[in-house]
C-alpha positions, 0 to 999 in steps of 0.5 A: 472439522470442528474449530477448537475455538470458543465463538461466544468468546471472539468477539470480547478478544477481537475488540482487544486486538490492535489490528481489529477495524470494526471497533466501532461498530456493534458485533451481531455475530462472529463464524468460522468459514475456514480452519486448519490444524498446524502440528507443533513439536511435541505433539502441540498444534495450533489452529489457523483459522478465517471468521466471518466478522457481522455487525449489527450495521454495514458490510462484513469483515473477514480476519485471520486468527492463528490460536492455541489451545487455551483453558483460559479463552483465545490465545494468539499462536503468534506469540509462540516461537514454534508457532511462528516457525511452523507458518513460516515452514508451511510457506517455504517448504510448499506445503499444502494443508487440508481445510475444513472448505479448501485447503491452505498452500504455502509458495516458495518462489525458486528465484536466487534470492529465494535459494538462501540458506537459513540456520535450523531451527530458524530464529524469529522475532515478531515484530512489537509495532502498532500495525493492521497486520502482524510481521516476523523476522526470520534470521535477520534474511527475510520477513513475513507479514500475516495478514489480519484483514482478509478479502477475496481474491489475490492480494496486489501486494503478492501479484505484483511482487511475484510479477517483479520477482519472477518476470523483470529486473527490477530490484529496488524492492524488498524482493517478494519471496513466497506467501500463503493462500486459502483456496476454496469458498474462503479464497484469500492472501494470508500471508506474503514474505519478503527479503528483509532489509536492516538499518534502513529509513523510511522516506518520510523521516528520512525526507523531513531530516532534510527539510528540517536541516535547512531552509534550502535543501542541499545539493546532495540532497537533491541528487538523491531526489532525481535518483528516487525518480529514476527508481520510479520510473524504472519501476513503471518500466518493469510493471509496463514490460509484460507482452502475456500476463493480461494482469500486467500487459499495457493498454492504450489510454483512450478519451473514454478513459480521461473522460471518465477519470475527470468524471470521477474527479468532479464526482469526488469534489463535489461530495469533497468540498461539501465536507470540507466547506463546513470547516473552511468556508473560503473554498466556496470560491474556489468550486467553479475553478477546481470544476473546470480544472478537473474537466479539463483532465477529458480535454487532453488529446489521448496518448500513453498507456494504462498500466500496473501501478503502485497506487499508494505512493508516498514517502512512507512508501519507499525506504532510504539503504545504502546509498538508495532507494527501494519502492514497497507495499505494493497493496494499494489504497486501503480504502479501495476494493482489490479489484479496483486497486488491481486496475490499469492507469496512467503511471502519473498517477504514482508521479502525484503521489510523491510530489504531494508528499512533499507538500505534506514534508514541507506543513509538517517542519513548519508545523514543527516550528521550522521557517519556512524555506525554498524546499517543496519547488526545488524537490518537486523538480530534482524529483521530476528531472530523476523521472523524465530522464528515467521514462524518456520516450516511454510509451507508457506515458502522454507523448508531449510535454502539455499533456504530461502537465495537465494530466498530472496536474488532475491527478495532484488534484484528485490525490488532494482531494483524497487528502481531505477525506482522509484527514477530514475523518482521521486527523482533522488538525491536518486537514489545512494541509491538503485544503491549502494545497487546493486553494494554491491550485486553483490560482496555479497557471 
């Protein structure tokens, strides 16, 4: 099979493209490693196709371009209704389609959610955002999500939402309804659908509205934190209830898995705060302090389990409908590789995520000009209490209240130290943040 699409022509169009990440770095070569042909009403199809991006420096990328036929150079199929209509009917419908090294397969998961009715021919809307990948509406019922940078392998995202979807109760998510793989040498995700949810807010504004009200956060307010924690922990309930999926069945947490996470964390503070120290000299004083305080995480008398997490959480992550929350993108760490995304670990994890949050809540008002206020402590414990009284005597986490502290006060410490990498490289006024954070910890008893 020939792909229809002009090579010399990718990359000038790949630079152009929003959801492109290898924009800073010189093209050596673009290929087709796989590609399909769609039918389209009226005799018209589309190509959708897997190219290989290599740069003249650092690994290779792979994305995926749905394209029309075009005398003009690259057109993107997403921009055309039937297009989008006809990938939407190639997942619901199950269907399979011969590739140039494989094959692309729609799934359509038989769940009640999934058994919906939807008008013909379905209305889509694609949605108009900035973003990595590239979202579409679909009767205001459900909404699908092309994904543009591909890896190897199951994406977290379609695993565990399958897993809640299909093996738990758990539904405060936007329940995963089907997704399309590539089987064969260039074996991916490509796309994953989704319930769509209207006239919802995500936590993070949602959270700064409140932070912004007042300089203490009401008590409603605050009973809507504990119910977030109680979600939480509902969630790690589900993805820890797993007695035959190995993706999925706990594991003890052993002292050989404490001392190699603290390993990790002192590994990451040094190669951290050497970074961080040209900015912020002031942190020099702080190294031995934050050295032991990561070491003491191989200190902890093991107990609990390694589980399945969301491994990304913040308030960017959860979505404020109805009264309640609900827990999305499942995908993990984008800087990490799916393998180590898709690894089991201590639920408190997820737990660090969400108080960091907070922190970040409370910089950005004052940033905003806001005073500051009684609003991270009372959060962080209404967030807490919501929690524990959700994972009470789970065996999932440590089994006393002092390992409970110390191990999730490593990994405050560890999402800190991420913070400042990832501020260090992409929003360097931010990075105060994260670096305000570490000089409070250190002096935290």
């Amino acid at each position: 099979m020939t792909t229809p699409i002009d090579l010399t022509k990718l990359p000038d169009y790949l630079r152009n493209q929003r959801w492109f990440a290898g924009k800073a770095w010189p093209i050596k070569s673009v290929s087709t490693v796989d590609h399909a042909t769609v039918p389209l009403p009226g005799g018209r199809d589309f190509t959708l196709a897997v190219v290989e991006v290599i740069y003249e420096l650092g690994h290779p990328d792979r994305y995926l371009l749905p394209v029309l036929p075009s005398s003009e150079g690259i057109q993107d199929a997403l921009d055309d209704v039937d297009a989008l209509r006809a990938l939407f009917q190639v997942i619901r419908e199950k269907q399979t389609i011969s590739s140039a090294s494989g094959r692309f397969v729609g799934e359509w998961l038989d769940t009640p959610e999934g058994l919906m009715a939807l008008p013909s021919p379905v209305p889509v809307r694609r949605l108009q955002v900035e973003q990595s990948n590239t979202s579409v509406v679909v009767a205001e019922k459900v909404i699908f999500k092309v994904i543009r940078k591909l890896e190897a392998g199951i994406n977290p995202e379609y695993e565990v939402g399958r897993f809640l979807a299909t093996k738990t109760s758990f539904r405060a998510t936007p329940t995963l309804l089907g997704a399309l793989q590539s089987e064969g040498p260039a074996g991916a995700t490509l796309a994953v659908v989704h319930r769509y949810i209207p006239n919802v807010t995500d936590g993070w504004r949602y959270t700064l509205d409140s932070f912004r009200r007042s300089a203490r956060l009401s008590d409603g307010f605050l009973g809507e934190l504990r119910v977030l924690g109680q979600r939480l922990g509902e969630l790690h309930h589900a993805l820890a209830s797993s007695t035959d999926e190995p993706g999925f069945v706990p594991e003890p947490i052993h002292a050989e898995d404490l001392q190699r996470w603290s390993a990790s964390m002192v590994g990451e503070l040094g190669v951290t705060l050497n970074d961080a120290m040209r900015h912020f000299p002031e942190l020099e004083g702080r190294r031995e302090g934050l050295i032991e305080r990561a070491k003491q995480l191989a200190q902890v008398p093991p107990s609990g389990q390694k589980i399945r997490i969301h491994g990304d959480l913040h308030l960017g992550q959860v979505l404020r409908t109805e009264g309640d929350w609900l827990i999305f993108d499942f995908e993990g760490e984008p800087g990490r590789s799916f393998a180590l995304r898709r690894e089991k670990y201590s639920a408190l994890r997820d737990v660090a995520g969400m108080l960091r949050s907070f922190d970040y809540a409370e910089a950005t008002v004052q940033l905003e000009g806001e005073a500051a206020g009684e609003r991270v402590a009372p959060a962080r414990k209404a967030f807490l209490e919501g929690y524990r009284s959700a994972t009470q005597g789970a065996p999932f986490l440590p089994q006393d209240d002092a390992s409970f502290d110390a191990m999730l006060d490593a990994f405050e410490l560890e999402k800190m130290l991420y913070e400042v990498r990832y501020e260090l490289q992409n929003r360097p006024d931010w990075v105060r943040i994260p670096v305000q954070a570490l000089m409070r910890m250190e002096v935290r008893k």
